[in-house]
C-alpha positions in Angstrom: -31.1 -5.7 -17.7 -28.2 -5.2 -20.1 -27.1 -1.4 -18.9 -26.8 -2.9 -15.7 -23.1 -3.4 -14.7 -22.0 -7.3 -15.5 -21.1 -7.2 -11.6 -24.8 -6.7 -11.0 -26.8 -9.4 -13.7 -27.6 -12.6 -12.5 -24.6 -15.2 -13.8 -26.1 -17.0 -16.7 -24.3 -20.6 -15.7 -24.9 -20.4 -12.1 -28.7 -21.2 -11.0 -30.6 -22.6 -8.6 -27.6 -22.0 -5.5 -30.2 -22.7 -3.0 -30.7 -26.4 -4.5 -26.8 -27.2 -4.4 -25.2 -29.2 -2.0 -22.8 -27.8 0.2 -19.6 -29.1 -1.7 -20.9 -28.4 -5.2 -21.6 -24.9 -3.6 -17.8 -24.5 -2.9 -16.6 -25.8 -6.0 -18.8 -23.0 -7.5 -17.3 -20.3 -5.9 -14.0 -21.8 -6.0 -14.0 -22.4 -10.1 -15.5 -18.6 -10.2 -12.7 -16.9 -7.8 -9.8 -18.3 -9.7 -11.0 -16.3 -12.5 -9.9 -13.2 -10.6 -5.8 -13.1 -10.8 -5.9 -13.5 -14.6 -8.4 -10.6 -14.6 -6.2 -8.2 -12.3 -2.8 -9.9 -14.1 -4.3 -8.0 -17.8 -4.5 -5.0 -15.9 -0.8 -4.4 -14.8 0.4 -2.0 -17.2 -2.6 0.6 -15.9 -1.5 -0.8 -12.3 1.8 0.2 -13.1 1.0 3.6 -14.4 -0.9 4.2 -11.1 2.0 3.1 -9.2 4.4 5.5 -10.7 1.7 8.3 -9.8 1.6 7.5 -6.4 5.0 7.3 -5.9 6.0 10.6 -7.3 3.0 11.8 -5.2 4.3 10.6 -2.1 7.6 11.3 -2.6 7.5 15.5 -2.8 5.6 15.5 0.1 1.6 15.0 -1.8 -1.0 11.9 -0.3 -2.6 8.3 -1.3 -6.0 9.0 -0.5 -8.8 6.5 -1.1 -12.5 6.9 -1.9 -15.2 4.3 -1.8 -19.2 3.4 -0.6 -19.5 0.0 1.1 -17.2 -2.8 0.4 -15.2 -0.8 -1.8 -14.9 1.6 0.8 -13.8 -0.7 3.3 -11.1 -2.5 1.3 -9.7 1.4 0.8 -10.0 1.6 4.6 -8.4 -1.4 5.3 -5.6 -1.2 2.6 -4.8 2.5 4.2 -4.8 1.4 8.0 -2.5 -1.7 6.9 0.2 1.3 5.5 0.7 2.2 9.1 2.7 -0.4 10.5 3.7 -2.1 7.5 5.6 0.8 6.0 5.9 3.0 8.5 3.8 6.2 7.1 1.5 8.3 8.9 -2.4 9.1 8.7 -1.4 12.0 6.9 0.5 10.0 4.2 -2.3 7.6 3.4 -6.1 7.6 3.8 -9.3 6.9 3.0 -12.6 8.4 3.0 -15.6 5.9 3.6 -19.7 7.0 2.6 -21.1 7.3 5.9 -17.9 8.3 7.6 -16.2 5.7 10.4 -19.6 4.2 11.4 -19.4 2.6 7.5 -16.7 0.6 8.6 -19.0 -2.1 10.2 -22.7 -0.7 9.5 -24.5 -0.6 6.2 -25.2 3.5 5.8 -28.3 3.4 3.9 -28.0 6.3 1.3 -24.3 7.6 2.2 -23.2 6.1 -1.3 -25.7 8.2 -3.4 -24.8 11.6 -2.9 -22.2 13.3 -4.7 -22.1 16.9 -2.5 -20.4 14.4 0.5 -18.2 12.8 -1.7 -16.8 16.3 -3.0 -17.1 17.7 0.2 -14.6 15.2 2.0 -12.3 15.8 -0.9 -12.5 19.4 -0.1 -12.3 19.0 3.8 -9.0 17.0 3.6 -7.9 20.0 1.2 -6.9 17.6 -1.7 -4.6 19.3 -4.5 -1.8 19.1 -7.3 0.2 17.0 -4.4 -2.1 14.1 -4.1 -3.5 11.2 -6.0 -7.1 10.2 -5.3 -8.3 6.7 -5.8 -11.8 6.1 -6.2 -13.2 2.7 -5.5 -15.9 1.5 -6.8 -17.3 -2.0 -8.3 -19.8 -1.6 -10.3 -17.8 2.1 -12.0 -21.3 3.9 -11.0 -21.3 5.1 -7.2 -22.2 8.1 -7.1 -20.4 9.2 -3.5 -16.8 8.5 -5.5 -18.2 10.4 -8.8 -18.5 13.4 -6.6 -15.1 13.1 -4.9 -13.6 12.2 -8.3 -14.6 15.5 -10.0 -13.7 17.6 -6.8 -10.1 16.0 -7.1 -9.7 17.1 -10.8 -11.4 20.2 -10.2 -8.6 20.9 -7.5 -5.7 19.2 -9.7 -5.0 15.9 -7.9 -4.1 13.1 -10.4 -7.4 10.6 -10.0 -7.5 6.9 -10.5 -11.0 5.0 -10.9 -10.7 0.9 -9.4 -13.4 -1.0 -11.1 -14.6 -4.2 -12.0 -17.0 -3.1 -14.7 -15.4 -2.9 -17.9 -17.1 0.2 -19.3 -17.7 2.1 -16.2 -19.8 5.4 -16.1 -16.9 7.1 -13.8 -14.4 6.3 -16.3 -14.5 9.9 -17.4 -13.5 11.6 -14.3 -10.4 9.7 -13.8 -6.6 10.0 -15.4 -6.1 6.5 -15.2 -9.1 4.0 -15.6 -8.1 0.3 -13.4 -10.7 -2.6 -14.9 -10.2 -6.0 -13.3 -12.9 -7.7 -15.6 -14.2 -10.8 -13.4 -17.5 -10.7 -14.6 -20.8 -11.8 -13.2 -20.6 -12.7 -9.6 -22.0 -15.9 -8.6 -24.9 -14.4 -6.2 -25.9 -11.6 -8.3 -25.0 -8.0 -7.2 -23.0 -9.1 -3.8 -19.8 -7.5 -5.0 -17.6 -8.5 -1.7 -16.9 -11.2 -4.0 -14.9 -11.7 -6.9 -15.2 -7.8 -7.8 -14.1 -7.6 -3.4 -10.9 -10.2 -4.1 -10.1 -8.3 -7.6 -10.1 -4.4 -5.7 -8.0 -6.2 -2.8 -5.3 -7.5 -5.3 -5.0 -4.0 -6.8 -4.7 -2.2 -4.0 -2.4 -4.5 -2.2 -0.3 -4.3 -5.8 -0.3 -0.2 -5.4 0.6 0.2 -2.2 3.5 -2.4 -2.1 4.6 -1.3 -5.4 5.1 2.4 -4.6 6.8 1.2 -1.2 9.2 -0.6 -3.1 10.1 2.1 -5.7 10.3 4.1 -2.4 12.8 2.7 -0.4 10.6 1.6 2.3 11.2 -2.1 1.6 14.3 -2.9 2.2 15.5 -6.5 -0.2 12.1 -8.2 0.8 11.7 -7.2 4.1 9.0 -4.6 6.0 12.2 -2.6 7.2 9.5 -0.4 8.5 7.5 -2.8 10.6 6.1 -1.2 13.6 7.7 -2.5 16.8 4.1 -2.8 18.7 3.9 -6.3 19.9 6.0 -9.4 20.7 5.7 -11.0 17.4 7.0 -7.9 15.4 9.7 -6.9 17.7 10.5 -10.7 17.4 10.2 -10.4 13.3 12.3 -7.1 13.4 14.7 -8.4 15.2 15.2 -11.5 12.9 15.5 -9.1 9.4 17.5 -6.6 11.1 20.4 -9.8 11.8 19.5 -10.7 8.5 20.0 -7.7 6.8 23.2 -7.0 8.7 24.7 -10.6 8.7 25.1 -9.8 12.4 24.5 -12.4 15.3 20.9 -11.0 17.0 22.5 -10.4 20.3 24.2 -7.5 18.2 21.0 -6.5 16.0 19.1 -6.3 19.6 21.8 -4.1 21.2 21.6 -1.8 18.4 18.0 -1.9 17.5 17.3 -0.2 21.2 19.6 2.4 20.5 18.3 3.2 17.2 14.8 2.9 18.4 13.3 1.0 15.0 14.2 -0.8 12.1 15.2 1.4 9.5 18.0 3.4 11.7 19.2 0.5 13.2 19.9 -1.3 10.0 21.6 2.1 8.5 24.2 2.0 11.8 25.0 -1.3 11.4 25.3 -1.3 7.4 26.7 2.1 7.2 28.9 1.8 10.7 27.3 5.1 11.6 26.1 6.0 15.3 22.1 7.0 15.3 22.0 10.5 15.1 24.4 10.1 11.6 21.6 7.3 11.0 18.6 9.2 10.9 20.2 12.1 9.1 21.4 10.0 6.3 17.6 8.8 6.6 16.2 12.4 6.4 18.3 12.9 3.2 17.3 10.5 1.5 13.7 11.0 2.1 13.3 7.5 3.8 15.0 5.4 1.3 17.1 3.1 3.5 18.8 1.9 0.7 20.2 4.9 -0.5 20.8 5.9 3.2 22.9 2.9 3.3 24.9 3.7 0.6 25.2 7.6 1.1 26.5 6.4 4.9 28.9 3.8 3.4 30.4 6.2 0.9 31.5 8.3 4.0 32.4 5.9 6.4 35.6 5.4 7.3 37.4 1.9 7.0 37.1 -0.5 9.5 40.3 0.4 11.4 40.0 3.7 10.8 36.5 3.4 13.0 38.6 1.5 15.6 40.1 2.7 19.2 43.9 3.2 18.7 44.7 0.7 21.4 42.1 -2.0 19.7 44.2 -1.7 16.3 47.0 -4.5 15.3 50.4 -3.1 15.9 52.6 -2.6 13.1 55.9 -4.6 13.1 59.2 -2.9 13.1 61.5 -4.2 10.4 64.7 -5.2 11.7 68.0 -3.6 10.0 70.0 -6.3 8.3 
């Protein structure tokens, strides 16, 4: 029982679930789960290192990609699918590689998790190198799936980071930088969508958002990158871009259908640049729309100088004396 993962021993406070009333049930859980921020919060310096891996990954041209079995897999998934239309990257930018392949995604795969050769051989099918940074996943710091892709990523000179909740896990050794979000037992012994599930979410959510940030593709707090794919984010797009611009939305809309999305639209009306200028400045600055911005605004010329001739005040002649 004790070289079993914490994640996987039965918690020695919490017995007898099935005798416990409904609300004493979700106080349980509820008094357990809160233990999970403070474990993630004693974590942020590794976070941090990973963050500054991935964004110098992603930012000379190298990919995020995830690895995982099961929950842990799934959370990857999700976390990767979620970069789409939140920051505007592309399935080449960020992925994830599930035990069992796509059918994982809402079926147990009996097995898929144990075998190492599958977990190496995705690695080597999505051609991993000295580019990327592979994150492997995984609870309980034993699966044997995200070993195998782990040591195929070093092998091939990716940077590697292990996620765990087990605070001396086994796969520690095949990873540059070793995540532990300590939460403990879990209250129903072994079912690690829990605590250990919450814990991996935070971290991921904290990478991802982090290394957006640090790579212009946040622009003050705002998803400057939102995908326009629906009413209720062309709605929210509009409202940040008249925001961002201190411009009434009549304006923002006008200019946001030229421009065609966010982060062009906000560089025209910031900058004063039309949209081909907008999307060069863009391309230059490798998608930082702040920099962008200010690279535009440097060359712009004033705001009469941009004017018509006819639309700019007439000088007055001074009279002789």
């Amino acid at each position: 029982m004790r070289n079993r993962p914490l994640t996987e021993r039965p918690h020695p406070r919490w017995r007898n679930l099935d005798q416990k009333s409904t609300l004493e049930l979700l106080r349980l859980l509820n008094h357990e789960d809160q233990r999970v921020p403070f474990a993630v919060a004693r974590a942020i310096p590794t976070i941090a290192r990973a963050v500054d891996e991935i964004t110098s990954a992603l930012s000379r041209g190298g990919r995020l990609i995830y690895t995982g079995a099961g929950t842990s897999g799934r959370l990857g998934a999700l976390d990767a699918a979620e970069c789409r239309p939140t920051f505007g990257l592309t399935d080449k930018q960020v992925l994830a590689l599930l035990a069992g392949g796509r059918r994982a995604l809402d079926h147990a795969v009996e097995g898929a998790e144990d075998s190492a050769r599958n977990g190496a051989r995705e690695i080597a099918a999505v051609k991993a190198g000295p580019k990327d940074v592979v994150v492997g996943i995984a609870a309980s710091g034993t699966t044997t799936y995200v070993g195998g892709a782990l040591a195929e990523a070093h092998r091939r000179g990716a940077k590697t980071v292990l996620v765990t909740t087990n605070r001396r896990p086994a796969l520690g050794r095949l990873a540059d930088i070793t995540i532990v979000a300590d939460v403990g037992h879990e209250v129903l012994a072994g079912s690690t969508r829990m605590k250990s599930g919450t814990a991996q979410k935070l971290v991921l959510n904290m990478l991802t958002t982090a290394a957006m940030a640090r790579l212009g593709r946040v622009y003050d707090n705002r998803m400057i990158y939102v995908a326009l794919n629906n009413v209720k984010l062309r709605t929210r797009a509009l409202g940040l871009l008249a925001d961002l611009a201190g411009v009434p939305e009549s304006e923002a809309s006008r200019t946001l259908r030229r421009a065609g999305r966010v982060p062009a639209a906000l560089v025209m009306l910031r900058a004063g640049v039309d949209r081909a200028e907008a999307e060069r400045l863009l391309r230059e600055a490798a998608g930082n729309v702040r920099k962008a911005i200010a690279m535009g605004s440097a060359k712009s010329p004033t705001r009469e100088e941009k004017s018509p001739p006819w639309a700019r005040p007439r000088e007055r002649k001074k009279r002789r004396g």
